[in-house]
C-alpha positions as CSV (number, residue, x, y, z in Angstrom):
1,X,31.8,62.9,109.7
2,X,32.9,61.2,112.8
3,X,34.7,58.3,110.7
4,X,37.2,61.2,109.2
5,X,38.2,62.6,112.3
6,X,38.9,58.9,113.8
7,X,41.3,58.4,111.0
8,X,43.1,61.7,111.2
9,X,43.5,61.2,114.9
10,X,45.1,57.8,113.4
11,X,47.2,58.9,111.2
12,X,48.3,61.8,113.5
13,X,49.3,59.0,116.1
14,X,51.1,57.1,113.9
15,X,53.0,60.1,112.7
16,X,53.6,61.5,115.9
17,X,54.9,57.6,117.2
18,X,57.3,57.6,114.3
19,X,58.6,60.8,115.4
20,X,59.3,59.6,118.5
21,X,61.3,56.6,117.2
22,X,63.5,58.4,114.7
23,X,64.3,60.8,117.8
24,X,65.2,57.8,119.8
25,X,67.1,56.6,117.6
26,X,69.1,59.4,116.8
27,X,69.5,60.3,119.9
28,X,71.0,56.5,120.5
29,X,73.3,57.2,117.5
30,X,74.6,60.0,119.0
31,X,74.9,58.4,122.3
32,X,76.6,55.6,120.6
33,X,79.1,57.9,118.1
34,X,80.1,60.0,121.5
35,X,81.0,57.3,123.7
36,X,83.3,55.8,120.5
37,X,84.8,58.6,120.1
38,X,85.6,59.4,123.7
39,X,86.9,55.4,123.6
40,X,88.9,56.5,120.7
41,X,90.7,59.6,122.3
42,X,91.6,57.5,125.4
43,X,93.1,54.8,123.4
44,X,94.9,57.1,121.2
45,X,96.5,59.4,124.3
46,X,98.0,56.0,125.7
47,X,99.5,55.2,122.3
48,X,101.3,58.3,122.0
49,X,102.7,58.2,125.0
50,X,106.3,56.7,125.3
């Protein structure tokens, strides 16, 4: 009985640390997709100008 319960608190762990690495990593994505596009916008407002 024990045995079980060791490898659902495993598996839990491992689901739970996977979790937390595909939010980090989204989270760096979006990190990374906001700071281009604010990059972008500043470029672009200097191009326009004359």
């Amino acid at each position: 009985m024990r045995k079980r319960s060791d490898s659902n608190n495993k598996m839990f762990s491992v689901a739970k640390a996977e979790r937390q690495l595909q939010m980090f990593s989204v989270a760096k994505v979006k990190r990374q997709l906001q700071s281009a596009k604010l990059e972008r916008k500043s470029t672009t407002c200097y191009g326009h100008e004359p």
